[in-house]
DRENKOL-822209 format. One line per field, with one value per atom (N, C-alpha, C): x, y, z; chain; residue number from 1; atom name. Coordinates in nm, 2 decimals. Layout:
! DRENKOL-822209
xx	[X;...]
yy	[Y;...]
zz	[Z;...]
cadena	[A;...]
num	[NUM;...]
atomo	[CA;...]
//
This chain:
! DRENKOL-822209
xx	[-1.13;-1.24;-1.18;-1.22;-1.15;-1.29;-1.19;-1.26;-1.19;-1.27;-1.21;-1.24;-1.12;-1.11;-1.06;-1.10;-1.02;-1.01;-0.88;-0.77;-0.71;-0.69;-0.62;-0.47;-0.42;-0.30;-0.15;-0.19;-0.17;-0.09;-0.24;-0.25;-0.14;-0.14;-0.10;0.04;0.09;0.25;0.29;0.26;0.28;0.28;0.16;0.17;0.28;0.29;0.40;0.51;0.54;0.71;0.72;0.62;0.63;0.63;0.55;0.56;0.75;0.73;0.82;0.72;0.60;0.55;0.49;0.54;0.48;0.37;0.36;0.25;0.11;0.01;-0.12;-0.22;-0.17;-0.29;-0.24;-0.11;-0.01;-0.06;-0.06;-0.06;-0.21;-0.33;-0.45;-0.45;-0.42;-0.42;-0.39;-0.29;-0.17;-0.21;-0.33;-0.41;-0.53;-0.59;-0.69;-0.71;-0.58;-0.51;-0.49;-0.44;-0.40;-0.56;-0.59;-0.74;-0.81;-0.81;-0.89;-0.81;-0.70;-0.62;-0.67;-0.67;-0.66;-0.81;-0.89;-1.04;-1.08;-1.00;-1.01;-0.96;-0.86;-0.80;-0.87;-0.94;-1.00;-1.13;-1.21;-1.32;-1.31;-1.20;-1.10;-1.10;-1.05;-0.99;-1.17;-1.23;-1.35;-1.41;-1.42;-1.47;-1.44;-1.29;-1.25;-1.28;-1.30;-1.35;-1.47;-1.53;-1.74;-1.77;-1.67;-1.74;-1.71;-1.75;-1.74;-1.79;-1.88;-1.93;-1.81;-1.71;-1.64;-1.49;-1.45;-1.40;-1.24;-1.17;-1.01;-0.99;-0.88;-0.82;-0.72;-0.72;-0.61;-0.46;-0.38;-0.24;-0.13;-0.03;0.03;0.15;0.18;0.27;0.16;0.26;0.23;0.23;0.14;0.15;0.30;0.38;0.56;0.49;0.62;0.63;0.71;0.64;0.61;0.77;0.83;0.98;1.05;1.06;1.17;1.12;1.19;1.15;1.18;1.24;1.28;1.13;1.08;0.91;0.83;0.84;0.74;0.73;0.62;0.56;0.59]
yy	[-2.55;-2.51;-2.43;-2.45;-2.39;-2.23;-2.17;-2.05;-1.93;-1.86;-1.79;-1.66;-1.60;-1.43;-1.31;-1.22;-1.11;-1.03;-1.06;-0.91;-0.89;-0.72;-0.65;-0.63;-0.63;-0.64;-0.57;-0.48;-0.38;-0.42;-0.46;-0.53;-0.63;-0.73;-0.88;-0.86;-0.73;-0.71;-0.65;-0.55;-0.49;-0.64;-0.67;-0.75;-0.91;-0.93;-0.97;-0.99;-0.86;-0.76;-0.79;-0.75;-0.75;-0.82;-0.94;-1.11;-1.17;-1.16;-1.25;-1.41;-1.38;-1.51;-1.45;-1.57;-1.54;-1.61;-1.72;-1.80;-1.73;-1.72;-1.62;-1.72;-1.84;-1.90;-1.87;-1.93;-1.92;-1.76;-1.65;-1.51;-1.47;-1.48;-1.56;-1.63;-1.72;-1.77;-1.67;-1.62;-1.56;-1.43;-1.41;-1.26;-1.26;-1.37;-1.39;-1.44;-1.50;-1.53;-1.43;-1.29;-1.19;-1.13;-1.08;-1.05;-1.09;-1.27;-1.29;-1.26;-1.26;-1.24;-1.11;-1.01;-0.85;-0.87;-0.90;-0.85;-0.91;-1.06;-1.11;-1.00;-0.95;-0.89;-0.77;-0.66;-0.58;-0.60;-0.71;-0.77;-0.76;-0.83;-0.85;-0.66;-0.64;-0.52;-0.43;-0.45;-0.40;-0.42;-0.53;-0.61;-0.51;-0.52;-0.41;-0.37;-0.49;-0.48;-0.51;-0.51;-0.55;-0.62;-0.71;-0.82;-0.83;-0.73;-0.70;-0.78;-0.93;-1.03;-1.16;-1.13;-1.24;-1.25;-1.40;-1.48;-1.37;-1.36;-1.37;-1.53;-1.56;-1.67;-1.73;-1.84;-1.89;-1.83;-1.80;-1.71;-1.90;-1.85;-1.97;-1.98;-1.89;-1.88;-1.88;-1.94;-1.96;-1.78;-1.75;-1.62;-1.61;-1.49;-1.48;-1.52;-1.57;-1.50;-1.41;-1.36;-1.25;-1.25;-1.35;-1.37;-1.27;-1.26;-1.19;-1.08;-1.02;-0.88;-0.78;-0.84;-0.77;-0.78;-0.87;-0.86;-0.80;-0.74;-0.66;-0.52;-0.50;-0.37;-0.22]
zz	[-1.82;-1.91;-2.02;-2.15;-2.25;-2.29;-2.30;-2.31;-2.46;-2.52;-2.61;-2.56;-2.56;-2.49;-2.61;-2.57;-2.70;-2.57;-2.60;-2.51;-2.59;-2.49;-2.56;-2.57;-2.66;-2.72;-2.66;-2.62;-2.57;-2.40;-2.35;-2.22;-2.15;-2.30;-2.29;-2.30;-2.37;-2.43;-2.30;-2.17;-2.08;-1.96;-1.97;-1.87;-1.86;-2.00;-2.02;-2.00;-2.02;-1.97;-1.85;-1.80;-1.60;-1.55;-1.60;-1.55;-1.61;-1.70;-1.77;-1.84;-1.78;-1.84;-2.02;-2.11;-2.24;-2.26;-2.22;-2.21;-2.21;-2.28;-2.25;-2.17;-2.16;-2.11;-1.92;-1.91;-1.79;-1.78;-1.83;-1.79;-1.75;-1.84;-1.77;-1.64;-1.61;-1.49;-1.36;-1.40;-1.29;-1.27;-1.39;-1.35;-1.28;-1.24;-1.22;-1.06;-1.03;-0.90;-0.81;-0.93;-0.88;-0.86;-0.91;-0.90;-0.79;-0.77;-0.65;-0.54;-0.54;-0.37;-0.39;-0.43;-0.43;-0.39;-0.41;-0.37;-0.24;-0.20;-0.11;0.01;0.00;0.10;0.12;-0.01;-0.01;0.09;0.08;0.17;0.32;0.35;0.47;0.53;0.44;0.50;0.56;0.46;0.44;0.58;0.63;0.77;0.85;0.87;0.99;1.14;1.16;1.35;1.34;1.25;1.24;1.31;1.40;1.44;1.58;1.67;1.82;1.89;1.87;1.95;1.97;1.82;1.81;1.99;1.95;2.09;2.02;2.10;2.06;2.04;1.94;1.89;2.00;2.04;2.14;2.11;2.22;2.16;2.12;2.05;2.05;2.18;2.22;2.31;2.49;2.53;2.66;2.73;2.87;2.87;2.93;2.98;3.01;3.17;3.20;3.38;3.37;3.47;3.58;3.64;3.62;3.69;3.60;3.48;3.40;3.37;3.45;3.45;3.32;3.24;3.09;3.01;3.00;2.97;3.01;3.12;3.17;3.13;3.11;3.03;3.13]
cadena	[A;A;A;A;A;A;A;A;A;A;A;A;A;A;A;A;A;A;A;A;A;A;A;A;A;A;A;A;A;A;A;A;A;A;A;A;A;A;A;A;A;A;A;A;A;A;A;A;A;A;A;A;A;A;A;A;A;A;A;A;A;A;A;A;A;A;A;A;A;A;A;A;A;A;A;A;A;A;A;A;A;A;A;A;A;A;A;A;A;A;A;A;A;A;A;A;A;A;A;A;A;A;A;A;A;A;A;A;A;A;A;A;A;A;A;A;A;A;A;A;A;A;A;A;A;A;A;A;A;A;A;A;A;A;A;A;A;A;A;A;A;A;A;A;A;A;A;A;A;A;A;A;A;A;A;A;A;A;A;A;A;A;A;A;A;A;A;A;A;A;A;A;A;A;A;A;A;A;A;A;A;A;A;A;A;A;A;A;A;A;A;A;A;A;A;A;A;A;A;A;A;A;A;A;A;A;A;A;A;A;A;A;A;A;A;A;A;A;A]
num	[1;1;1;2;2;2;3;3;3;4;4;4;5;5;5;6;6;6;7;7;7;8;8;8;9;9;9;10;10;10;11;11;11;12;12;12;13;13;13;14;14;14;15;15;15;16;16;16;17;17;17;18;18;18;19;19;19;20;20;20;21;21;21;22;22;22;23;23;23;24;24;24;25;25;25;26;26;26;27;27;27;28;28;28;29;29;29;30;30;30;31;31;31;32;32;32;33;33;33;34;34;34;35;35;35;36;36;36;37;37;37;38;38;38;39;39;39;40;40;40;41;41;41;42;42;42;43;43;43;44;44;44;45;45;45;46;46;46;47;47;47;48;48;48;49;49;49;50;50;50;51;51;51;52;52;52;53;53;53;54;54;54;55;55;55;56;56;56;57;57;57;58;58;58;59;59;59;60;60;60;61;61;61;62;62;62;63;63;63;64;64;64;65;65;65;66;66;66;67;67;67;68;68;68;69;69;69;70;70;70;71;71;71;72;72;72;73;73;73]
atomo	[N;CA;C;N;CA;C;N;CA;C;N;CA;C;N;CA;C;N;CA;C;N;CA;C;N;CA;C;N;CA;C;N;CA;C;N;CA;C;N;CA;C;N;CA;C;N;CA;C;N;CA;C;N;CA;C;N;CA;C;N;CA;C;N;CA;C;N;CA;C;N;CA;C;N;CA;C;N;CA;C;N;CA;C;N;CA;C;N;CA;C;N;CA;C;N;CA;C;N;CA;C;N;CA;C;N;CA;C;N;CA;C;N;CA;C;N;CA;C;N;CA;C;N;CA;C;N;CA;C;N;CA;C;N;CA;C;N;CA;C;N;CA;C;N;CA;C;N;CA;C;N;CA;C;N;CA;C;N;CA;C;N;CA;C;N;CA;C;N;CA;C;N;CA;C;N;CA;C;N;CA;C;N;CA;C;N;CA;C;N;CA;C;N;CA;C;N;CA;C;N;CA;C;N;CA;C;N;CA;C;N;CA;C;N;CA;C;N;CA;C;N;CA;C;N;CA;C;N;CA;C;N;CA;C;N;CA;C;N;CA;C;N;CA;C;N;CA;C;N;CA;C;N;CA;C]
//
C-alpha cells in the first residue's frame, strides 16, 4: 500500500544510525514490526496466569524414570 508520511527528521537520522538501514521505506517496515512484536508481548505479558481453567500443554519429553537416580528431585 503506498502511503505518504511526514516524519520527523530527526527520528529518521537516529533511527537510521542504529539500524544501519537507509532505506525509509525498509526502516518503516522494520519499525512497525518492531512495534507489533513489542505490544504483542506487552499483551502476553498482560494475561499473566488469567486463565486458571486452561489444560497444561502436552510435555515433549517423555516423563524420566525413576531408575536414574541423578534426576530425582
Amino acid at each position: 500500500m503506498r502511503t505518504t508520511l511526514a516524519l520527523d527528521d530527526d527520528l529518521v537520522a537516529q533511527a537510521q544510525r542504529l539500524t544501519g538501514t537507509m532505506e525509509k521505506t525498509a526502516l518503516v517496515r522494520e519499525a512497525l514490526r518492531a512495534l507489533i512484536e513489542r505490544e504483542s508481548a506487552r499483551r502476553l505479558a498482560r494475561l499473566g496466569g488469567t486463565e486458571p481453567d486452561l489444560a497444561a500443554p502436552p510435555r515433549r519429553r517423555p516423563p524420566t524414570d525413576d531408575s536414574r537416580p541423578h534426576l530425582r528431585a
